[in-house]
C-alpha distance (Angstrom), angle and dihedral (degrees) to the residues before:
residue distance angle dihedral
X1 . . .
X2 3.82 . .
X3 4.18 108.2 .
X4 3.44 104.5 166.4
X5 3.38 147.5 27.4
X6 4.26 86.3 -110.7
X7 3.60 92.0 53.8
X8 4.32 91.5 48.3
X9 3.71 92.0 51.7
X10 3.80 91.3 48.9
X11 3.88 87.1 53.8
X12 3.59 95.7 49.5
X13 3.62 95.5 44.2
X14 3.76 92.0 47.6
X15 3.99 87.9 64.4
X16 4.10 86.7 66.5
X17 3.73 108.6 106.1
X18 3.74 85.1 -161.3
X19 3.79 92.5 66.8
X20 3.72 113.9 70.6
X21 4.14 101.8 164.9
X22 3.63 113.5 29.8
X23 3.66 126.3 -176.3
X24 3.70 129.9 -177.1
X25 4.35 119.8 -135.2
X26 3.81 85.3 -25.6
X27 3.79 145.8 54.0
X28 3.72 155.5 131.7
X29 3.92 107.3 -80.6
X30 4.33 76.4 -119.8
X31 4.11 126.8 162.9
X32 3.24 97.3 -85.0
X33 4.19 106.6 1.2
X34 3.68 110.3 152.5
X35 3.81 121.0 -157.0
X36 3.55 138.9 -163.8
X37 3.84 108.9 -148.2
X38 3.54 116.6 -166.2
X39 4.10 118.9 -145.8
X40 3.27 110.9 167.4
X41 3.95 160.1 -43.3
X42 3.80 118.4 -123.5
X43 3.88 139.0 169.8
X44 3.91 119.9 -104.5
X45 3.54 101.6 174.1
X46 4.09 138.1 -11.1
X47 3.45 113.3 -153.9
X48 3.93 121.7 -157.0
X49 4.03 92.6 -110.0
X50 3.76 93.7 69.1
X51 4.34 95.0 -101.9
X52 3.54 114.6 122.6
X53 4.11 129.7 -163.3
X54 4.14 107.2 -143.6
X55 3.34 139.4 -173.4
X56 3.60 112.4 -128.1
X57 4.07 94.4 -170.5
X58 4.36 113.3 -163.2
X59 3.93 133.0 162.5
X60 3.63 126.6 -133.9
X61 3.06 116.9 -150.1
X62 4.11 141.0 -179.6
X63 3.36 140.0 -166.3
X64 3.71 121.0 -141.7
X65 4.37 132.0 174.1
X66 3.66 111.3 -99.1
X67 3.97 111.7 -135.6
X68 4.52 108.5 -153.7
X69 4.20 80.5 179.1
X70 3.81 116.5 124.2
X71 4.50 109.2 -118.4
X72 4.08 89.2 13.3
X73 3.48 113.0 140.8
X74 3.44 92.6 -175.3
X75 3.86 88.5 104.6
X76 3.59 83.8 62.4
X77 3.62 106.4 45.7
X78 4.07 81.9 54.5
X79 4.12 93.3 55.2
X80 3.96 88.3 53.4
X81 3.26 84.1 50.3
X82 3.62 102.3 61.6
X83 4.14 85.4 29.8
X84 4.13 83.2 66.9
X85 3.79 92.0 60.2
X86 3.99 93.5 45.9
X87 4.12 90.4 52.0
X88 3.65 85.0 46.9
X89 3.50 95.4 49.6
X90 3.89 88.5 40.3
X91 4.03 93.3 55.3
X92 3.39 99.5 40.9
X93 3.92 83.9 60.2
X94 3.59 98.9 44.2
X95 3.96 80.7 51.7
X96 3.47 94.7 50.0
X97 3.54 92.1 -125.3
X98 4.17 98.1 144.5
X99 3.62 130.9 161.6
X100 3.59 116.9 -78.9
X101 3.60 110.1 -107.9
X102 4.02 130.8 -146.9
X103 3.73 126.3 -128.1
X104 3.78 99.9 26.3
X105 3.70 90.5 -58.8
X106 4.00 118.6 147.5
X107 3.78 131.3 -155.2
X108 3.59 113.6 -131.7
X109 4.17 101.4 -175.1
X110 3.24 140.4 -29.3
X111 3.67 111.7 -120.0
C-alpha cells in the first residue's frame, strides 16, 4: 500500500524500463544508480475550503561512466541514456499517467 508521497514516486519510477537500480535520498555514485532526491514541500495556494495545491519539489538524478578517450562515443551513449528517462517521464505526463497519491492527494504534472 502506497503511504506517502516517497513511497508513490518510488512506484511510479519503478515502472521506467530505463531505470535499472533505483535508490531513494541515498546511493552509491554506481554506473547507472538512479536516485530520487527529495528537496522540499511548499504551499502554492490555500483555498478558503481547507484544500491546498503543494509543491512537492525532488531531483532525479543518474549516474553515468565518464569516457576522457579521443572518438569514444561512450559519453554519448550515456546522455541518451539519461534522455530515455526524461521522454519517459515527459509522456507519462502528457498521458496523465502520475503517481498515485495517498490521502486524497492528486498529481497535477510532473515537471
Amino acid at each position: 500500500m502506497i503511504d506517502s508521497i516517497h513511497a508513490a514516486l518510488w512506484e511510479w519510477f519503478s515502472q521506467c524500463s530505463a531505470i535499472t537500480k533505483l535508490f531513494f535520498n541515498f546511493s552509491s555514485a554506481k554506473d547507472s544508480d538512479v536516485v530520487i532526491s527529495t528537496a522540499g514541500d511548499s504551499l502554492v495556494d490555500d483555498f478558503i475550503d481547507g484544500s491546498q495545491r503543494r509543491r512537492y519539489a525532488f531531483e532525479l538524478s543518474r549516474y553515468c561512466p565518464i569516457s576522457f578517450a579521443q572518438n569514444d562515443t561512450s559519453n554519448i551513449d550515456m546522455l541518451e541514456d539519461a534522455q530515455a528517462i526524461a521522454e519517459w517521464v515527459e509522456e507519462q505526463n502528457a498521458a496523465g499517467n502520475l503517481p498515485a497519491l495517498p490521502g486524497g492527494r492528486i498529481a497535477e504534472s510532473i515537471i
